[in-house]
C-alpha positions in Angstrom: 49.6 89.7 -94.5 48.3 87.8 -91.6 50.6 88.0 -88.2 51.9 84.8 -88.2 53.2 84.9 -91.4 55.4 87.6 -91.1 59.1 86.9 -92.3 60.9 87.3 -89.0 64.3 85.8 -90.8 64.4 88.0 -93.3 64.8 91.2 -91.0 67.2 93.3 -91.0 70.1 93.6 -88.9 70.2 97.3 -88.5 73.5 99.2 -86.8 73.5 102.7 -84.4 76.6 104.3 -83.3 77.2 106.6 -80.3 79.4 107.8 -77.9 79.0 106.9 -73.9 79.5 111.1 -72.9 80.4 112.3 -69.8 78.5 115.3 -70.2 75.8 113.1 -70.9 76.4 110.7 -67.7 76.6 113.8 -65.9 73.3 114.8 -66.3 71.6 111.8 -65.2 73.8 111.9 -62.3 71.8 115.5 -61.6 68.5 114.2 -62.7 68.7 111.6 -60.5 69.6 113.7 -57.7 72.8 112.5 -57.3 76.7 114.6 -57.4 77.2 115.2 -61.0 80.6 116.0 -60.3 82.4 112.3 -59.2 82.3 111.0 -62.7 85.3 111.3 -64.9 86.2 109.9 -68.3 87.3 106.0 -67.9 84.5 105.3 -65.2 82.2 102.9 -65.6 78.6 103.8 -65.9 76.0 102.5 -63.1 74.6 99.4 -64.5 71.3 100.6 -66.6 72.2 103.8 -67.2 72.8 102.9 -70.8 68.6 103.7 -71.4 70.0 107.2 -72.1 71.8 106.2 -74.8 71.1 105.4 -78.4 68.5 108.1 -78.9 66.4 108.1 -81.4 67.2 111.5 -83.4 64.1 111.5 -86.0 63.7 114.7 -88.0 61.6 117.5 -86.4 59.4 117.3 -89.5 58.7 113.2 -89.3 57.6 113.6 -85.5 54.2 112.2 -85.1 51.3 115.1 -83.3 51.6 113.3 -80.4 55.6 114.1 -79.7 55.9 109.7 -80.5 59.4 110.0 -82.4 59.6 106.5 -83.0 61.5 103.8 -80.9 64.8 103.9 -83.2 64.2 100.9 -85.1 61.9 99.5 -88.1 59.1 97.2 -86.9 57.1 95.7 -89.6 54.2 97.4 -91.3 51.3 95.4 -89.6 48.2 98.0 -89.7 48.7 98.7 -85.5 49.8 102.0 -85.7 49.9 102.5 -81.9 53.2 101.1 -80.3 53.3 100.4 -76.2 56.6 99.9 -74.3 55.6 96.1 -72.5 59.1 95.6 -70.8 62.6 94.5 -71.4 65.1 92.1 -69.9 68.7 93.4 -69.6 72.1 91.1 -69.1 75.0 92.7 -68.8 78.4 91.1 -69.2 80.7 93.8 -68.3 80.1 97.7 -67.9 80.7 100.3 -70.5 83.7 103.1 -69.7 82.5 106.7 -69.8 84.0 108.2 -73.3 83.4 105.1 -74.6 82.3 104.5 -78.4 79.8 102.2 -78.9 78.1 100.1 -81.5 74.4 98.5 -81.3 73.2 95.9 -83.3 69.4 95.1 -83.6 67.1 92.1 -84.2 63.8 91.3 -84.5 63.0 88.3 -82.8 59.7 87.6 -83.3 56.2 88.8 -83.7 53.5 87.0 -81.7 49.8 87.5 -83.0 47.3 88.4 -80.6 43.6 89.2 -80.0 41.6 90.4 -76.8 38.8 92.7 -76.3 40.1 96.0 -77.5 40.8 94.0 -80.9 44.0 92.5 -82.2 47.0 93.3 -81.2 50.9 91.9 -81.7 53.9 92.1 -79.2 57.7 92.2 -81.4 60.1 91.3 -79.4 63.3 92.9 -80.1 66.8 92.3 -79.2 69.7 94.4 -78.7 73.9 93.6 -78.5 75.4 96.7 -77.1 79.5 96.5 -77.6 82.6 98.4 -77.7 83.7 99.8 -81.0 85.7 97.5 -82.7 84.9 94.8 -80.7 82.4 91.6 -81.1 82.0 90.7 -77.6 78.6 92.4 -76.5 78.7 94.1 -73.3 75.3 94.1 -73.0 72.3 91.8 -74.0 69.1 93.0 -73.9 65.4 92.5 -74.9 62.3 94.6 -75.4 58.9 94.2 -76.0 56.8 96.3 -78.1 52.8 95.9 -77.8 51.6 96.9 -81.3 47.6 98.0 -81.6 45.4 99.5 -84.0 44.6 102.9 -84.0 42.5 104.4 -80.9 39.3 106.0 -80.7 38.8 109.6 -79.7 39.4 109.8 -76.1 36.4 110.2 -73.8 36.9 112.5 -71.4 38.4 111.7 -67.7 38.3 107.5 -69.8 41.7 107.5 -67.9 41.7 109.1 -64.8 42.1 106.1 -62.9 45.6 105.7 -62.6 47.6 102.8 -63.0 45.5 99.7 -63.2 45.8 96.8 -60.9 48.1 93.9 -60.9 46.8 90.7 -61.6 48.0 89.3 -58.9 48.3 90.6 -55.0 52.0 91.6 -54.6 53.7 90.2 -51.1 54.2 92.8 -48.8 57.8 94.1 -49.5 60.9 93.8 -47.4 61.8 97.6 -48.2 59.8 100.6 -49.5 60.4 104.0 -49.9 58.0 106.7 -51.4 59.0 109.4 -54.1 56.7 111.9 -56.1 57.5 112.2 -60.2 57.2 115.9 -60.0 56.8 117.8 -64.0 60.9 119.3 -63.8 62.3 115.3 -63.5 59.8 114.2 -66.3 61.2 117.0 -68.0 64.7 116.9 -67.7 64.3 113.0 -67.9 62.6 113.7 -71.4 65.5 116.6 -72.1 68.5 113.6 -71.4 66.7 111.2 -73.3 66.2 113.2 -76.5 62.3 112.0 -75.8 59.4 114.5 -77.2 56.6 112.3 -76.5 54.0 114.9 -74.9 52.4 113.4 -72.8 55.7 113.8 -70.4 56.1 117.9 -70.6 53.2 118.9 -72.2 50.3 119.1 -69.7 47.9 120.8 -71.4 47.9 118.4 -74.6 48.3 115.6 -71.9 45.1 116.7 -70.7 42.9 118.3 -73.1 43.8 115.6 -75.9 44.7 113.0 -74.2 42.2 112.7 -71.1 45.0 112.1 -68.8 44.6 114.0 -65.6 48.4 115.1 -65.4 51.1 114.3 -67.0 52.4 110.4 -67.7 55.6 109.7 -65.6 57.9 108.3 -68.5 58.5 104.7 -68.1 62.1 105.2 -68.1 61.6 107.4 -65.0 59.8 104.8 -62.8 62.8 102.2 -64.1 65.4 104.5 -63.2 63.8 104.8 -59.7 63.4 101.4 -59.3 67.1 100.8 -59.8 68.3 103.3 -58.0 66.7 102.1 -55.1 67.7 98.6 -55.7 71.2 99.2 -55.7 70.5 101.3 -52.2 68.5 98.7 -50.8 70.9 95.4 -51.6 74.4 97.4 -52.3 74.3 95.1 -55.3 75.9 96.2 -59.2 72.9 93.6 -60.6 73.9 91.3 -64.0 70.5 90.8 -65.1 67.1 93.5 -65.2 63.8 92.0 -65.6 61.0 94.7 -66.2 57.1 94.8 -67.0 55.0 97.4 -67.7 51.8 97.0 -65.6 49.8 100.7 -66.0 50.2 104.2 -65.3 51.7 106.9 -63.2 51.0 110.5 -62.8 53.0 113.7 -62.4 52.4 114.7 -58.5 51.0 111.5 -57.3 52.9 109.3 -55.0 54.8 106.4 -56.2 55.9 103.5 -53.8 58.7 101.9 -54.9 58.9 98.7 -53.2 61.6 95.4 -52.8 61.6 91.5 -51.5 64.5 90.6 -50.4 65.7 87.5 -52.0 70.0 87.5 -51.4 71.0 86.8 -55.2 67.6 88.1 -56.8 65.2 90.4 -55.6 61.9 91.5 -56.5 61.1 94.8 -57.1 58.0 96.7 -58.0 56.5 100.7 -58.3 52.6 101.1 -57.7 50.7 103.5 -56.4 49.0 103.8 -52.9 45.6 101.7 -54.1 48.0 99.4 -55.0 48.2 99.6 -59.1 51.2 98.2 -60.4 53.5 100.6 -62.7 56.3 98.7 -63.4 57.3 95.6 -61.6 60.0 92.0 -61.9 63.5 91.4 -61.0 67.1 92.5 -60.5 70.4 90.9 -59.1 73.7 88.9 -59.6 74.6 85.9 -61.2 71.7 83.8 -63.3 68.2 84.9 -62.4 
C-alpha cells in the first residue's frame, strides 16, 4: 500500500482507562526532586504531569529486544518498523483531581508520506481527548507525532557519539537558563514511574555495546519534565497550551541547559547541550499560543 493511500477514516477509535493515583503523583513529586508529601487526594495535578499516565502495559513476552514496548496504540502496518517520538502539542482545559478516573480516547489523524536521505519515512500524527470518567468534556487535548522509518543498519561503532545534533536554526540567547545533569538513578526511576523498559534509559551496557551510544539516552519525557518545571519556576505560570519538538539527543552525565525567552503570555523554551545541540525545544504559556 503506498503512504498516501492509507485509510486514515477508517481508524479506529480505540479507549484506555486509568486511575490519576496519588501514590503515583507522589512519586514524580520525588523524582523530580520536589516534597512528595503536600499532595493529597482531590488536588489537582501540575499541568503535564499527566505523561505518567496511561502506560502502556504490553506483556513481558511481546516486548521487543530493545526494551521498545510499544507507544500504547495501533499505528498502521507501513513496513517502518522503527518508531521515533517527534513531539506533541498539549491544550488543557481544566486540570485533572488526584484519585481521579480517567478515560482516553485515540485518533489517528493522519499519516504524511515522506522521503530524505536515510530513505522513506512517515510521521502519524495522533490525537488524544483525556476526560473524566463519565464525562464527554475533554480535559485535555493533545497531539503527538510519531516519525515511522525502516529498519536500521547494524550500528557502527561510536556512529553516535556526537550528542544531540544541531538546530537548524541559531536559538536567541535566552532570558533565563539554568543547568542540570540527567544522572542514571532519575532516568531510572523516570523509566520505573513511567512503566517504560526501553533500554537504552537503564541499561548501559546494551546502550553501549549494541547500540553505540556512549551512555545512556536521557528519556525524552525527562528533558520535557525539566523543561516544565523550570518554566513554571521561571514565569510562575500554570501554562494552557505545551508545544514540544524533538531536536536530538542527550546523554546520562552530560550537562543539559535548559534555557527560556521571556515572552509575558508565551514563552520560548528550549534544552541543548553546551555546543549548543538542541534536545527538545518550542513553547509554553496561557491563553491562545
Amino acid at each position: 500500500m503506498e503512504l498516501a493511500e492509507f485509510p486514515v477514516k477508517d481508524y479506529e477509535v480505540q479507549e484506555a482507562d486509568d486511575v490519576c493515583a496519588l501514590p503515583l503523583m507522589r512519586r514524580l513529586s520525588a523524582t523530580l526532586d520536589m516534597n512528595p508529601s503536600i499532595w493529597k487526594e482531590g488536588d489537582a495535578i501540575p499541568r503535564g504531569w499527566h505523561l505518567a499516565l496511561f502506560s502502556v502495559d504490553t506483556p513481558q513476552s511481546q516486548v521487543r529486544v530493545d526494551g521498545f514496548a510499544g507507544i500504547g496504540v495501533k499505528l498502521p502496518e507501513l513496513g517502518l518498523p522503527r518508531i521515533v517520538f517527534g513531539g506533541r502539542r498539549i491544550r488543557f482545559h481544566g486540570d485533572l483531581p488526584i484519585g481521579a478516573r480517567l478515560r482516553r480516547q485515540t485518533r489517528l489523524l493522519s499519516v504524511a508520506p515522506k522521503s530524505g536521505t536515510s530513505g522513506r519515512f512517515a510521521v502519524a500524527t495522533i490525537q488524544h481527548l483525556i476526560s473524566l470518567a463519565g464525562s464527554d468534556h475533554a480535559v485535555i487535548t493533545e497531539e503527538h507525532d510519531y516519525v515511522m522509518r525502516e529498519a536500521a543498519n547494524a550500528p557502527v561503532e561510536g556512529q553516535r557519539s556526537g550528542g544531540a545534533r544541531k538546530a537548524a536554526l541559531a536559538m536567541p540567547e535566552p532570558s533565563v537558563r539554568e543547568v542540570v545533569v540527567p544522572d542514571e538513578m532519575l532516568l531510572f526511576r523516570v523509566s520505573a514511574v513511567m512503566f517504560n523498559p526501553h533500554r537504552i534509559h537503564y541499561d548501559l551496557p546494551y546502550t553501549v555495546e549494541r547500540e553505540a551510544y556512549p551512555s545512556l539516552v536521557v528519556n525524552g519525557s525527562v528533558s520535557s519534565l525539566l523543561l516544565l518545571e523550570f518554566f513554571r519556576r521561571q514565569s510562575g505560570l500554570e501554562p494552557d497550551f505545551i508545544n514540544l519538538r524533538n531536536g536530538g539527543l542527550a546523554f546520562s552525565g552530560q550537562p543539559l541547559r535548559l534555557n527560556a525567552l521571556e515572552g509575558g503570555r508565551s514563552w520560548r523554551v528550549w534544552a541543548d547541550n553546551e555546543d549548543g545541540g538542541v534536545v527538545v525545544e518550542g513553547s509554553m504559556g496561557v491563553g491562545d499560543e
